[in-house]
N, C-alpha and C positions, 0 to 999 in steps of 0.2 A: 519324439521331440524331447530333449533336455527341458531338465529344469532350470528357470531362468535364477542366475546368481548376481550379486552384487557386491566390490569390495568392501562397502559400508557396510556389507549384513553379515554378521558372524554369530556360529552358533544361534541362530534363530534373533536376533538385537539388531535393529537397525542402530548407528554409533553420528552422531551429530560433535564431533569436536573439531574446532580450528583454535589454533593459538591465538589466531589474529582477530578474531571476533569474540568468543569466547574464552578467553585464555584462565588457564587454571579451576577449567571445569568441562561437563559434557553433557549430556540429554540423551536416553536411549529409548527407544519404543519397540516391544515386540510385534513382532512380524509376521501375521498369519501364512501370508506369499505372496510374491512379487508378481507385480502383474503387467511393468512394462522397464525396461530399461535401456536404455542407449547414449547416443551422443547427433546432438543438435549441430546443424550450423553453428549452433553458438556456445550450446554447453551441454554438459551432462543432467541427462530426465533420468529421473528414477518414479516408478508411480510403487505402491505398493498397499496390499492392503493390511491393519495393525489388530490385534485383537481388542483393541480397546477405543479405538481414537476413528475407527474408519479408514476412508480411502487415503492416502499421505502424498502429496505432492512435494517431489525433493528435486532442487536445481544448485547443480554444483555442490553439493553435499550441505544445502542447509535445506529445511524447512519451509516451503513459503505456507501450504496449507493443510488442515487435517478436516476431516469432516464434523469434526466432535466440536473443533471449536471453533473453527475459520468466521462463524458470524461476529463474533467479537472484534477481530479487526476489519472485517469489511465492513461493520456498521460503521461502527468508530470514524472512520478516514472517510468514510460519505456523507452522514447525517451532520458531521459536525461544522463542515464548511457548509453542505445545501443548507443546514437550518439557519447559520450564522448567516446569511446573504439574504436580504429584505424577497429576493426575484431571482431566482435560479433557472434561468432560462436556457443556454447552452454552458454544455460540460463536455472537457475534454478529460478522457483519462489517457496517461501514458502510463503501458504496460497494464499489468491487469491481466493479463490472458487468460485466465480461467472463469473471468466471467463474476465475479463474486461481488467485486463495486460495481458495474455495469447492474446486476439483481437489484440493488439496494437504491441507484439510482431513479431508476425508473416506478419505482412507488413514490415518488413528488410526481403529482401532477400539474407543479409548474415549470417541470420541465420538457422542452419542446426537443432535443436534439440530444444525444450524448456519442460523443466517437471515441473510440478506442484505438489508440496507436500502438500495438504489437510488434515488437522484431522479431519475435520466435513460432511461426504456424503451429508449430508443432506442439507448442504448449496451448496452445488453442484447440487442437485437435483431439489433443489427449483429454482434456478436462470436458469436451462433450462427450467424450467416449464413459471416461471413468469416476468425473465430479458433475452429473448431470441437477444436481440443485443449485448449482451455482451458474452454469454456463447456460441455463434455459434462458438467460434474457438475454441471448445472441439473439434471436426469432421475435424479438420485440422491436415493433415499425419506425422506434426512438433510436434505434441502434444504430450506427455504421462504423465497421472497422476497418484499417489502415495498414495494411503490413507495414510497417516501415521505423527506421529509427526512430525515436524519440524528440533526442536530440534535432535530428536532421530535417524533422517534420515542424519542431518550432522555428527555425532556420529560414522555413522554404514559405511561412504564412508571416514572416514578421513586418512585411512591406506591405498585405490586405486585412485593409481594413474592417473587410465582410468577415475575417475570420477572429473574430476576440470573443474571449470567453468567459461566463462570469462566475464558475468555479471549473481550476483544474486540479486534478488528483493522480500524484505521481506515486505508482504504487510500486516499484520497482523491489528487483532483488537486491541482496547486499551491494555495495560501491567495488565489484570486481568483473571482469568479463563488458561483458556490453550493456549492463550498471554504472558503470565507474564514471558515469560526465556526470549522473542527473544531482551530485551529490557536491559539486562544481559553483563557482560563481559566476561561470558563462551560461550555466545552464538556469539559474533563478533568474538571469537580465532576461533570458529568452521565456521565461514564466512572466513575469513582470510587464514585457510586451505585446506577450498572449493575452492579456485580461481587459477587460474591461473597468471603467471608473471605478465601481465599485467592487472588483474582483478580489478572489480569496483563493489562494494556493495551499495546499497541504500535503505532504509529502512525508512519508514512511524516513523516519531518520537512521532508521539499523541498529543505533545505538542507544541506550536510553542510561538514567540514571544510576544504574548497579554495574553495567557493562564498562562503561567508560566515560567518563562525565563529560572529559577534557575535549574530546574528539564531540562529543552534543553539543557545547559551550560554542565550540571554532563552528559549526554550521550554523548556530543562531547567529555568530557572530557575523559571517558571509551574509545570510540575510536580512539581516539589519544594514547594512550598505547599500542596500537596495530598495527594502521596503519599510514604509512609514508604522505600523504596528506587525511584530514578533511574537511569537508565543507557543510553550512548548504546553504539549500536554500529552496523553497517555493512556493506556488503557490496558488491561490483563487478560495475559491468553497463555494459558498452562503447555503449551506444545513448541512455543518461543524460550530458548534455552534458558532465561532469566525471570519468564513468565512475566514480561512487562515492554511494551514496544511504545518508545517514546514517538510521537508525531509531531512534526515543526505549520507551526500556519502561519500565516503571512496575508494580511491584507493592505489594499491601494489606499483602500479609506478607511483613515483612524478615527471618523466617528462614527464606522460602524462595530459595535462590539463582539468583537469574534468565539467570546470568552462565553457567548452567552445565545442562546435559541432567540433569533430575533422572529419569528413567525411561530405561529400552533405547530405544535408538534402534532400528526397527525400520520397515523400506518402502524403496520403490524413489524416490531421488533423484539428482538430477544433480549437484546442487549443495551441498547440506546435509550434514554429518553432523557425529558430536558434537566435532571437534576444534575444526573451521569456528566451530559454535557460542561456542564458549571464546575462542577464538583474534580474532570478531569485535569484540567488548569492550575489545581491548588498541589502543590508539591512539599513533598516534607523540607523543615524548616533547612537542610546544611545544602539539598538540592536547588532548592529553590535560591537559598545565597548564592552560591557559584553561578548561575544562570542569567538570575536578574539583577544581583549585586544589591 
């Protein structure tokens, strides 16, 4: 049997550049060996494994996880709206398929339900095969996942009422491929529907304050057409080509304060707690101009 190759991987480097995302710069990771590659229904997998960083999950030639540091945004994008919300009772994630906000979820035990809406099996499949610390809380009683669009699943529950939720977590890849709506103002009315009175959306923005501020600004800006309190905030993770992934929140009720751990902080994290939480909201002084004026 051949060994398995990849255009990304050269001379022993796996190569992370697009102009459109990254422009005028790159990210590289050595390559112990590749351990799985192909082409999805929907996009290109790469699994591989790195000498330094662990297992590497790569969709369309970016990055979404490494094992070295992937806890840093999956806490980030979970604890921050469940702590922010008084009652965390159902959670929906779209996308997610490797299981890593689904982990982080289910240490609240006030929450009763979490579902996971998936387009891609296969990326579900791959990350119990080759990211098993993150996709073990597929097998947990709280769990039920969804194959199905994203999009297409808020669409199909926005006329039932049994269906609202009082944090959703949109973890999605870059806004390309079958990406490309959740990043949309059709798609936040359809988040805004999903939620309950006092619901809180949070959503992976792709872009953050060193990448391109402009393109940050126009999604807070979309969401603010929508929802009554805005707020950008962020968190650092060394495998993210900028090593900073900006997160957009969004809640129904602006007197609950997003900015801030409204319950005990409570569970075993690495990354999270309630200062982190506080403390991610504050942006340096030229960012934080252009943002909130």
């Amino acid at each position: 049997m051949s060994e398995l190759t990849h255009p990304l991987i050269i001379d022993g480097w796996f190569r992370e550049i697009s102009d459109e995302y990254f422009p005028g710069q790159g990210f590289m990771l050595k390559v112990e060996k590749i351990l799985y590659c192909s082409k999805s229904k929907f996009q290109d997998i790469l699994v591989f494994k790195s000498t330094n960083f662990g297992n590497v999950l790569v969709l369309d030639g970016i990055i979404q996880v490494t094992e070295r540091d992937e806890f840093a945004y999956q806490e980030m994008i979970s604890h921050i709206p469940l702590f922010a919300h008084p009652n965390p009772e159902r959670v929906l994630v779209i996308g997610g398929g490797d299981g890593g906000v689904l982990r982080e979820i289910i240490k609240h035990d006030n929450v009763k339900e979490a579902i996971l809406v998936e387009i891609d099996d296969m990326v579900i499949q791959l990350s119990k095969k080759y990211l098993p610390n993150m996709s073990k809380s597929y097998e947990n009683e709280k769990v039920k996942v969804v194959l199905d669009d994203g999009f297409k699943y808020l669409k199909e529950i926005h006329d039932k009422d049994d269906m609202k939720f009082d944090v959703i977590i949109t973890d999605s890849s870059d806004p390309e491929g079958p990406a490309e709506a959740f990043f949309q103002q059709g798609y936040f009315n359809l988040l805004n529907n999903a939620l309950n009175k006092d619901g809180i959306v949070i959503s992976m923005a792709s872009e953050n304050i060193w990448l391109n501020l402009n393109n940050l600004k126009n999604l807070k800006n979309v969401c603010e057409n929508i929802f009554p309190i805005v707020k950008t905030c962020y968190c650092t993770i060394p495998s993210y080509t900028s090593g900073q992934i900006s997160l957009m929140v969004c809640g129904k009720n602006k007197e609950i304060d997003i900015t801030k751990a409204n319950r005990e902080v409570k569970g075993e994290f690495k990354y999270y707690n309630s200062k982190i939480h506080e403390a991610s909201f504050i942006l340096p002084t030229w960012a934080d101009e252009m943002l909130n004026n």
